[in-house]
C-alpha positions as CSV (number, residue, x, y, z in Angstrom):
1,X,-136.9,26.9,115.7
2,X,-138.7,27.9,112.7
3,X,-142.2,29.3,112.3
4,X,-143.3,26.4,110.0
5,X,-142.8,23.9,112.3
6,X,-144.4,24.8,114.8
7,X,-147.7,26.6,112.8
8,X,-150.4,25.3,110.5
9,X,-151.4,27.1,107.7
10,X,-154.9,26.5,106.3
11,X,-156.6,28.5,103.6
12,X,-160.0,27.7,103.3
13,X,-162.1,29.8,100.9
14,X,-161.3,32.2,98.0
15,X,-163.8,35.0,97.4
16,X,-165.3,35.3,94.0
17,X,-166.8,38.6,92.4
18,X,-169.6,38.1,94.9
19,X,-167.1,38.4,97.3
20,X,-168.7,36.4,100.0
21,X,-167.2,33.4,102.2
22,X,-170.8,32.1,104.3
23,X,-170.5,28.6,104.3
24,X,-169.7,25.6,107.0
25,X,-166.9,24.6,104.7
26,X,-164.5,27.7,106.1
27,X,-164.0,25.8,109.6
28,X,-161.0,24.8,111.4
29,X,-160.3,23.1,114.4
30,X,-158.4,24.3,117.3
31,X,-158.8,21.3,119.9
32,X,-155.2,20.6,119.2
33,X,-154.0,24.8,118.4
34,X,-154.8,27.4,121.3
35,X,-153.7,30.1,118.9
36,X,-155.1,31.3,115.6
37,X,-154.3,34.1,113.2
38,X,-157.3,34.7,111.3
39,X,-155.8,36.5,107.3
40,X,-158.6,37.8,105.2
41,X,-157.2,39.3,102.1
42,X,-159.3,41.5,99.8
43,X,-158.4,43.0,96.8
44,X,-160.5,45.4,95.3
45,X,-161.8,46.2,91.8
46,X,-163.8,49.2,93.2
47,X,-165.4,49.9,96.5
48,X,-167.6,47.9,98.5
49,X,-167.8,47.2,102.3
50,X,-169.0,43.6,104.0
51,X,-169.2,42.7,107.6
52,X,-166.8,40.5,108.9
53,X,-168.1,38.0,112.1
54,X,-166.3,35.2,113.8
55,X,-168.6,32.0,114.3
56,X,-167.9,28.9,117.1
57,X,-169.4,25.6,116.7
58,X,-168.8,22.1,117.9
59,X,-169.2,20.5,114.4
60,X,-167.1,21.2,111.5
61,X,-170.9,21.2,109.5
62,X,-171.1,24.6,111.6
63,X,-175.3,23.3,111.6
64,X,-175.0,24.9,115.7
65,X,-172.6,27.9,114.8
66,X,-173.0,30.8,116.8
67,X,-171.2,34.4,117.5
68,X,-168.1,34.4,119.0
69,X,-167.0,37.6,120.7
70,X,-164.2,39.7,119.5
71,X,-163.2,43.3,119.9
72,X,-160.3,44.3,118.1
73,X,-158.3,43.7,114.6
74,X,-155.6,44.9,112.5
75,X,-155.6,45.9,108.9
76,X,-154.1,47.8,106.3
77,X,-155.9,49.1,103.6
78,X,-153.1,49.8,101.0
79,X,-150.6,46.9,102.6
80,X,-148.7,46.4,99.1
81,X,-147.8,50.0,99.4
82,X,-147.9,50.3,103.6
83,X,-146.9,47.7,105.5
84,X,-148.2,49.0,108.3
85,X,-151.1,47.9,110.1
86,X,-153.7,49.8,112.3
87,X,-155.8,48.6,115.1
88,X,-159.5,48.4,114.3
89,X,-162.7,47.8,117.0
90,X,-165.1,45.5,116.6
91,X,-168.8,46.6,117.4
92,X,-170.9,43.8,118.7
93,X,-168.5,41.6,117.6
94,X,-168.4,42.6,113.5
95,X,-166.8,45.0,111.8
96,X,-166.8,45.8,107.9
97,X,-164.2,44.8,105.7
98,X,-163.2,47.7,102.9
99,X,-162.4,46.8,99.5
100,X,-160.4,49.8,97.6
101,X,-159.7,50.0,94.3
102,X,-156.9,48.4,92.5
103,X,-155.6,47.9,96.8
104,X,-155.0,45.2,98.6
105,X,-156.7,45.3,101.9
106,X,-155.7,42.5,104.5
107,X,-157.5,42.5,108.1
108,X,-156.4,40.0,111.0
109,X,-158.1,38.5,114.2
110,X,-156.2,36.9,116.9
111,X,-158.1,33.8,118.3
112,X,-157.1,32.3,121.6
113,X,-159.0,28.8,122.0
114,X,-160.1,29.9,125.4
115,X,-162.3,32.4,123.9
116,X,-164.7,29.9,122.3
117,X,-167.2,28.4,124.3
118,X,-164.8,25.3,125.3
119,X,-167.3,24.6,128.4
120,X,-169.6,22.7,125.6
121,X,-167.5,21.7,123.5
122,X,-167.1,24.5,120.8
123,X,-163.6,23.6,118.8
124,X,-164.5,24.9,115.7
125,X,-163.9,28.5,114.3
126,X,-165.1,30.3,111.2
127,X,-164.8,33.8,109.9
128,X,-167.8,35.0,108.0
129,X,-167.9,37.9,105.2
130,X,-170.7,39.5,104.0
131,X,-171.0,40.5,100.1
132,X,-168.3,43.0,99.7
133,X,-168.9,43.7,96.4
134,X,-166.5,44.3,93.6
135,X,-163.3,42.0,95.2
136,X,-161.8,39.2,95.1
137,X,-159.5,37.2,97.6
138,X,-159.3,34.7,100.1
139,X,-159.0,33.7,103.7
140,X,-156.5,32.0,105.7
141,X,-156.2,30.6,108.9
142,X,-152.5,30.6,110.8
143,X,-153.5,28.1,113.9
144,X,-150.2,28.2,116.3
145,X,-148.7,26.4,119.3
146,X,-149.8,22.9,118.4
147,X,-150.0,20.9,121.9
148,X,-148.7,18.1,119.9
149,X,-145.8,19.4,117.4
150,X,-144.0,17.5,115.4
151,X,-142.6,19.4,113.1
152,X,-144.0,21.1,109.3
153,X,-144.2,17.4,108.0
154,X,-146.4,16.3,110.5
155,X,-148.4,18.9,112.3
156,X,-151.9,17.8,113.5
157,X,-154.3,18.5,110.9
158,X,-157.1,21.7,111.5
159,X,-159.5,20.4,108.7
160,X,-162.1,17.8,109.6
């Protein structure tokens, strides 16, 4: 079976020179997806560092967002050149995202549906950046193992 029918792709913010994604607007739903890949891709035009946080709510406004508990992460600071990756920890549940210059950095968070608070109804997921200064990029969200699949043409939708 192939990978795109059976996973929904969603990218929902781009950083700017600001380099800052903060708003409500980068939800998606995983009442329908137990699995998510959180992709945050930076590429930097000199240094800066932002923290990175995961946020749970039960709206897709995100107006009662809070933390949701992580440890650990992946990146690769130079992943045009190495595509390896390296295990990261998080500390109380952020960690800071590097930009490099003239590198692309990529960092990704496994989300299991479970891990939000699903005993009052928080479906909704967010990753938050902080001002990392001098990038530019975006983030994407790679929600897996649809309980309803139905192929790439018609998996259920993450964006409300």
């Amino acid at each position: 079976m192939q990978m795109i029918a059976n996973a929904k792709i969603v990218t929902r913010d781009a950083l700017s020179a600001t380099a800052t994604f903060q708003t409500a607007a980068n939800t998606v739903n995983m009442k329908l997806y137990p699995r998510c890949l959180v992709a945050l891709w930076i590429y930097g035009s000199g240094a800066g560092t932002g923290a990175v946080t995961l946020k749970q709510s039960t709206v897709a406004a995100g107006t009662d967002a809070k933390a949701l508990g992580f440890t650990d992460y992946w990146y690769s600071a130079d992943y045009i050149t190495l595509d390896s990756l390296t295990k990261g920890a998080a500390t109380s549940n952020t960690f800071n995202a590097v930009a490099v210059n003239a590198k692309l950095s990529c960092y990704f968070i496994e989300v299991k549906a479970d891990a939000l608070d699903v005993d009052n109804d928080f479906t909704f997921l967010r990753c938050d950046v902080a001002n990392v200064a001098n990038a530019v990029g975006h983030l994407q969200y790679l929600l897996y193992e649809a309980r309803y699949a139905k192929g790439a043409d018609a998996m259920p939708s993450a964006i409300s």
